[in-house]
C-alpha positions, 0 to 999 in steps of 0.5 A: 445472555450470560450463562453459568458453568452448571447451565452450561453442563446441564445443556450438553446434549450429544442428541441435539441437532448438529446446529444446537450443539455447535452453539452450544461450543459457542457459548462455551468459549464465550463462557471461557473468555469471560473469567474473573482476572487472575495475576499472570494467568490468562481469564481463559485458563482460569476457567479451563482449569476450572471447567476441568475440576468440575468434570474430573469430580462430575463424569456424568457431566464429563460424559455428555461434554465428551459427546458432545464434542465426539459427535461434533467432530463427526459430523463436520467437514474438517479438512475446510479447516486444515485445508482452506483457513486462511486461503481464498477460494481464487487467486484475486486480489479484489475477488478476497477483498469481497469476501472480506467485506461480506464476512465481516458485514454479513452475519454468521450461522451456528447451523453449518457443517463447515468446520472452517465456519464453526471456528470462526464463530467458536474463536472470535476474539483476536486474544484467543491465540495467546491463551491457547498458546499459554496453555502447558503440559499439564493442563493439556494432559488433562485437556486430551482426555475430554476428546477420546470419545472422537473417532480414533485417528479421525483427526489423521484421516482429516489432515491426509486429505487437507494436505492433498487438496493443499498440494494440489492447489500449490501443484496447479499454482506453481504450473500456471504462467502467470507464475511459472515464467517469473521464477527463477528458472535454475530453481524449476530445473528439477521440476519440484512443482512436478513432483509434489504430487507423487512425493506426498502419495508415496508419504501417505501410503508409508504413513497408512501402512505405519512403514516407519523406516521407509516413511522418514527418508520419503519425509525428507525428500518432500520437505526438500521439495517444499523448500525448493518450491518455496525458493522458486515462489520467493524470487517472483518478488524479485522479478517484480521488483525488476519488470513491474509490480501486480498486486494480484501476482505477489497475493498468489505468491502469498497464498502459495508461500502460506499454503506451503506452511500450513502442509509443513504444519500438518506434516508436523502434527501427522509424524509426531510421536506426541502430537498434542502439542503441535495440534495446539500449536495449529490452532493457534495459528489457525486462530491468528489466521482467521483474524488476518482473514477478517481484516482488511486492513492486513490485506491490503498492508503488504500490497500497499507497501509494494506497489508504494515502493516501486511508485516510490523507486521510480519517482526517485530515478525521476526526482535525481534530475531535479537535484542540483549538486554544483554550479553548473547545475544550478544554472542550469535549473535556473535557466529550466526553471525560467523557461517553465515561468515563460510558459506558466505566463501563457497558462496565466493569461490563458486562464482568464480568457476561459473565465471571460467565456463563461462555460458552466462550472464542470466545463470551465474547469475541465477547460481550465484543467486542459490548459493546465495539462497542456502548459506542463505537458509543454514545459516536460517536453521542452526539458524545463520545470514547474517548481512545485513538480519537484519535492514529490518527485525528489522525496523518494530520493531523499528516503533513499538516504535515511537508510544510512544515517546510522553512520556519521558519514552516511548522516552528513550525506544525508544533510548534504542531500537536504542542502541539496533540494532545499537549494534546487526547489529554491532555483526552481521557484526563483526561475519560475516566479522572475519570469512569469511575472514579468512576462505577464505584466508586459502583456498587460501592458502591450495591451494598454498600448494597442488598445487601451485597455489591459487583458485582464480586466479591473474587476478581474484584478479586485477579484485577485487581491481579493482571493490571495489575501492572507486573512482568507482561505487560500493557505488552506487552498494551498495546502490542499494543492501540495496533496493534489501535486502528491497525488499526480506523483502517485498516479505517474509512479502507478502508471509506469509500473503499469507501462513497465509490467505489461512490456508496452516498451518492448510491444512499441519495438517489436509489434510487427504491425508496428514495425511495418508501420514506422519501421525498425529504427523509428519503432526503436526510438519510439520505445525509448522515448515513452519509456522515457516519458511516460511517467512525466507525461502521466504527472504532468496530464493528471496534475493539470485536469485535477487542478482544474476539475477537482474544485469544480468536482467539489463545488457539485456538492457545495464545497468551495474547495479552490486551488492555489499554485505558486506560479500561477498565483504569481502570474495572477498577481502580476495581472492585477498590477498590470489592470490596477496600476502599479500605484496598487503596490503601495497598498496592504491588500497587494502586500497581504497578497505578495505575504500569501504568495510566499505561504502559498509557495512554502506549502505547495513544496512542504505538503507535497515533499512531506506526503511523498516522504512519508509514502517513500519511508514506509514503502522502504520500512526505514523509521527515523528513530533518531530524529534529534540527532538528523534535526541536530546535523541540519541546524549546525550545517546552518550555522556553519554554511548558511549560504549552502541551502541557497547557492552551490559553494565554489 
């Protein structure tokens, strides 16, 4: 329904129900934002200005808008608006998300004695802000006569009380141990959450009695406080950064850190010889406010990014193990790398002689997945290395250097880091791939000769070269992989965040049933060696059952989503050679195979390196602005050393 301005004013009725006239501020405010467009000027003031020459030439109408708003503003609670805007109800994480996801699903009520409710509904455009921001001197004059109906001081009374149910909530949120015992303690010396309380009762008694001369040193000594308590909140971050992060924690940090600005701002407003302006400013921070309230997106943005930065953090302390630097290290990777091939070779075989078994779809691949974790499991605990492990684990490491490319030598360390991995991930694929392959075609052929017949039958091999052709799905396949070899990066980062936040390092050493049962030293060992695990323990375990229960999770509801792995697909390849002959290798489907493997192997790595990039980039706020000039160092690093991306020079 659109309404005019002489509808409008002919409604106002400060007898009403209460409901009746908060709809009736409703439909004012929509009646606001909907202003013909004026040149520099925000629709809403164009109107305001308006609505303000009506009433200056019509008092009458003046008269009954004054009402209205004087009566509203009775019979509401103010302090919800000062006081809880913006906050949730309970330090949790998820316990706001659900508020956040019933407020923005469930619709809203006119019919309410909530301050904090009405001015949702009455600011519901996320552009409300910038025009009361907009609004000058001159037009705030004329706006503050419209509520000199209200109770004198109404407003004053209302804020006192918001500001002691906010220091209350700061006073009981500074005290608790989740907290307390991750600020810094040389903070917490003078005990300034102790002494919120009786600081901000000595304020409001000066500011009740009008003691001007004792109100502005006591003024003084609670912002001293506040920023004492701020600083204190601030360095439980810092802890976390250290010790492991909880999203819940860092949220209660935030709602404290916002609940200590928003005492600093009605503080503002309640000393103020002028407040009109720091009123205005308050609600326009309460509008932006509610607007963050409602989002979930904004949520879960600042979390996010933490938890993606200590996820990423502790990838890239395990991916500098995956990048060569000299000779003696690319042997070594080399050698790492065949041993992992070795194993693959086993995985391979292993895989075809689950399919013979003929399990039902969830159970051959749970089975499938088992053996997949087992195999890297084993490659992890025998210091060897799968390939396709590496560019997830080495792209947080490689961020790391986008953080200095501002400078010419910070750029050329940048390039010398991409030489670097594009040489390791190299080694680790030729490692692999020259002996899985072989290892496989052997078996095949000690089983020729035992007995007649190879392991891997010929319908299985047709099988092969029929779902590694280059025409068919199976690019796709592979780069679904890469995101599933991201994902296990993602879920071991999160887990030794877990590992590292809850002390289970420290529990191992020094649980005394657990000592008394392995005893000192062992306990000890015991600790470091899961701390230095856990995290390849977790990639290796998750990675495996995701490739063997996610297509067949997928195929539950009909889409036949499969996997492609460089060195299995390699190790697969060779076994139909071994079934089919080795005549098959003069023939185009093994060449279109050989031609998939290669694709397969290039978007593994490039898929898997380019999502842990882009999540290892965000969680530092680095924004490559200056890509030409970084593409520019890699091209001329490959006209001057091209031999520098494939071996380590002399």
């Amino acid at each position: 329904m659109t309404w005019d301005l002489t509808a409008l004013l002919n409604a106002a009725d400060p007898q009403a129900a209460l409901a009746e006239r908060n709809l009736w501020l409703v439909r004012l405010l929509e009646w606001l934002r909907h202003a013909p467009r004026e040149e520099g000027t925000p629709r809403p003031i164009v109107r305001l200005k308006h609505l303000l020459n009506v009433l200056e030439r019509h008092p009458e109408h003046a008269y009954k808008f004054a009402g209205v708003i004087a009566g509203v503003w009775s019979d509401v609670d103010a302090v919800s608006l000062f006081a809880e805007v913006g906050f949730a109800p309970r330090m949790a994480l998820w316990h706001e998300f659900l508020a956040r996801l019933r407020r923005r699903v469930l619709p809203a009520t006119a019919d309410t004695r909530d301050l904090a409710a009405l001015f949702e509904l009455l600011f519901g455009d996320e552009a409300d802000e910038d025009w009361i921001a907009a609004i000058d001197d001159e037009l705030l004059g004329r706006l503050s006569l419209l509520f000199v109906a209200a109770p004198d001081g109404g407003w004053r009374v209302e804020m006192q009380a918001a500001i002691t149910v906010l220091i209350s909530s700061v006073h009981a949120a500074g005290l608790s141990g989740s907290l307390r015992v991750r600020m810094d303690e040389l903070l917490l010396q003078d005990r300034p959450f102790h002494q919120l309380p009786a600081a901000w009762e000595a304020v409001e008694r000066a500011l009740q009695q009008r003691e001007d001369d004792v109100l502005a040193p006591l003024m003084q000594f609670l912002h001293a406080l506040l920023d004492r308590c701020r600083a204190a909140a601030l360095t439980v971050p810092e802890h976390l950064e250290v010790h492991g992060v909880s999203v819940d924690l860092m949220f209660s940090v935030e709602q404290l850190t916002a609940r200590l600005d928003r005492i600093e701002a009605l503080l503002a407003c309640l000393v103020s010889h002028e407040p009109q302006r720091e009123l205005l400013r308050l609600v326009a921070g309460l509008v932006r406010v509610v607007h963050e309230r409602r989002s979930l997106r904004t949520l879960f943005a600042r979390h996010y990014s933490l938890l993606a930065r200590k996820v990423a953090e502790r990838s890239a302390e395990t991916g500098e193990h995956y990048i060569t630097r000299s000779r003696d290290e690319y042997r070594d990777m080399l050698k790492r790398a065949a041993g992992g091939g070795a194993v693959i070779a086993g995985t391979t075989l292993l895989k075809f002689l689950i399919a013979l078994l003929g399990f039902t779809a969830f159970w051959g691949g749970f089975w499938a997945g088992v053996n997949y974790a087992a195999s890297f499991v084993l490659i992890h605990l025998l210091h060897w290395t799968v390939a396709t492990k590496q560019p997830a684990m080495t792209a947080p490491a490689m961020a790391d250097k986008l953080q200095h490319i501002d400078r010419d030598e910070g750029l050329e360390g940048f390039v010398d880091e991409v030489t670097h991995l594009v040489r390791s991930q190299v080694a680790g694929i030729i490692g692999n791939l020259a002996l899985a392959a072989p290892l496989v075609l052997a078996v095949q052929g000690l089983c020729w000769l035992a007995f007649g017949a190879p392991l891997v039958g010929q319908k299985d091999a047709a099988y092969v070269l029929k779902s590694l052709n280059l025409l068919g799905p199976s690019l796709l396949f592979a780069a679904f992989t890469g995101t599933l070899l991201f994902a296990s990066s993602l879920i071991a980062g999160w887990v030794e965040n877990w590992f590292v936040f809850h002390r289970l390092d420290s529990a191992i050493a020094w649980n005394p049933r657990i000592v008394a049962t392995l005893g000192h030293a062992r306990a000890q060992r015991w600790s470091r060696w899961w701390r230095a695990n856990i995290s390849g323990l977790t990639a290796n375990t998750s990675l495996g059952l995701m490739l063997g229960l996610v297509p067949a999770l997928f195929g539950f509801f009909g889409l036949g989503i499969e996997v492609r792995h460089v060195t299995l697909a390699t190790g697969q390849l060779a076994a139909a050679v071994g079934a089919l002959g080795v005549g098959v290798m003069a023939t185009w489907p093994f060449w279109s195979c050989v031609l998939c493997i290669a694709g397969i192997g290039m978007l593994n790595v490039g898929v898997s390196f380019f999502c842990a990039f882009k999540v290892a980039m965000r969680s530092r706020g680095v924004r490559l602005a200056d890509r030409k000039r970084v593409y520019a160092a890699i091209r001329a690093r490959l006209r001057r050393q091209p031999l520098s991306f494939l071996v380590p020079p002399r």
